[in-house]
Residue, then its C-alpha position, 0 to 999 in steps of 0.5 A: x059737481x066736476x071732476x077734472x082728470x089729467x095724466x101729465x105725466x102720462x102712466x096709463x092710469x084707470x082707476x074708478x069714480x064711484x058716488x055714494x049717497x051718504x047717508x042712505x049708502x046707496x051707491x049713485x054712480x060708478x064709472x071708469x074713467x082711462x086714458x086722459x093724458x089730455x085731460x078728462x071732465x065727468x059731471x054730475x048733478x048732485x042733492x044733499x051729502x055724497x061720498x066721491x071715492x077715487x081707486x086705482x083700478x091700474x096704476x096710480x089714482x089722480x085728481x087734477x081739479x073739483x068744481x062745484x055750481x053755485x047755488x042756483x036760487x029760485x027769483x021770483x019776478x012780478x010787478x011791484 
């Protein structure tokens, strides 16, 4: 999964992206993500159910794009 951060309108935002397996609770990753006027990719590798919380850490929290992988299905080469 990839989250793409951009301040278009460039208000200095910090907030933070934490990951939260949902169904142990059990926090997988907390990062600060700052100055992305220019834009900003973070990406994880991620199994099975997550909670991803975005909070203003100083001024407003943004979101400008989630991607996601496809499935990535194992083929079984051989002869036939």
């Amino acid at each position: 999964m990839t989250l793409y951060f951009r301040d278009y309108e460039k208000r200095s935002i910090k907030q933070e992206v934490e990951i939260t397996d949902l169904v142990t609770g059990k926090a997988l990753d907390k990062q600060v993500v700052e100055n992305f006027t220019e834009g900003c990719y973070k990406s994880w590798k991620i199994q099975g159910y997550v909670k991803v919380a975005i909070r203003s850490a100083a001024g407003f929290s943004c979101i400008s794009g989630v991607f996601f992988d496809p499935l990535q299905v194992p083929v079984q080469t051989g002869k036939i």
